[in-house]
N, C-alpha and C positions, 0 to 999 in steps of 0.2 A: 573336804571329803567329797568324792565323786558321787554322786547319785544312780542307785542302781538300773539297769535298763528296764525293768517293771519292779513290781510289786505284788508280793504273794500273797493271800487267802482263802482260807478253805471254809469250805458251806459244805453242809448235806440236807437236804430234805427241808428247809425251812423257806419262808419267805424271801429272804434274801436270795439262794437259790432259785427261785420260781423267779422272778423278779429278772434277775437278769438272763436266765433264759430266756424272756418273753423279749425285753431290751436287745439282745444278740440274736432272737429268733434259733436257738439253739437246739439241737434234741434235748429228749429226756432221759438219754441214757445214763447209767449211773458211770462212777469214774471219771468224769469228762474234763478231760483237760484241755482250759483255751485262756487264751489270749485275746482281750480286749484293749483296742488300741486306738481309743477313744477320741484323740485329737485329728486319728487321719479316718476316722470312722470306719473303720474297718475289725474282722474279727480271724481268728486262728483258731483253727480245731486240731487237737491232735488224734491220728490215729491208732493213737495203743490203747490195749484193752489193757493192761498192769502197771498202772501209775508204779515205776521204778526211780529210784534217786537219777537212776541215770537215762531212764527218758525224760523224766523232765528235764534236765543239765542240757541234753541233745534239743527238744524242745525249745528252751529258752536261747540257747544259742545259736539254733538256724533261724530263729524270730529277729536276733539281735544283728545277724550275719546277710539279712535278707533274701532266707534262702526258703522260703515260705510263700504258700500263694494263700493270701486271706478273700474273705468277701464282703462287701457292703454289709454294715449293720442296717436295717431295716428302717429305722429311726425315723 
């Protein structure tokens, strides 16, 4: 079985949330959809305000399509 191109999880409000925003250097907005791509140290933000099944689908596909411009994680 192939291995998917990420890996999904969802946080709200909690340490784990804080946590990796501070790691990604990320805002605080609520909703925030990103992409942590931790081996090439780099990060994706997305810009919708409406987490939809099919933003993220579009999302994860231009991330995997390399059609995304990320930025250094801070690290």
């Amino acid at each position: 079985m192939e291995e998917p191109p990420v890996h999904f999880f969802y946080t709200k409000g909690d340490t784990v949330s804080d946590s990796l925003r501070e790691f990604g250097d990320l805002p605080d907005d609520d909703n925030l959809l990103v992409i942590l791509d931790i081996p090439s140290q780099m990060h994706y933000v997305s810009e919708v305000d409406v987490l939809t099944r099919e933003a993220v689908e579009k999302f994860v596909n231009d991330f995997a399509n390399g059609k995304l411009e990320g930025m250094k994680l801070k690290g």
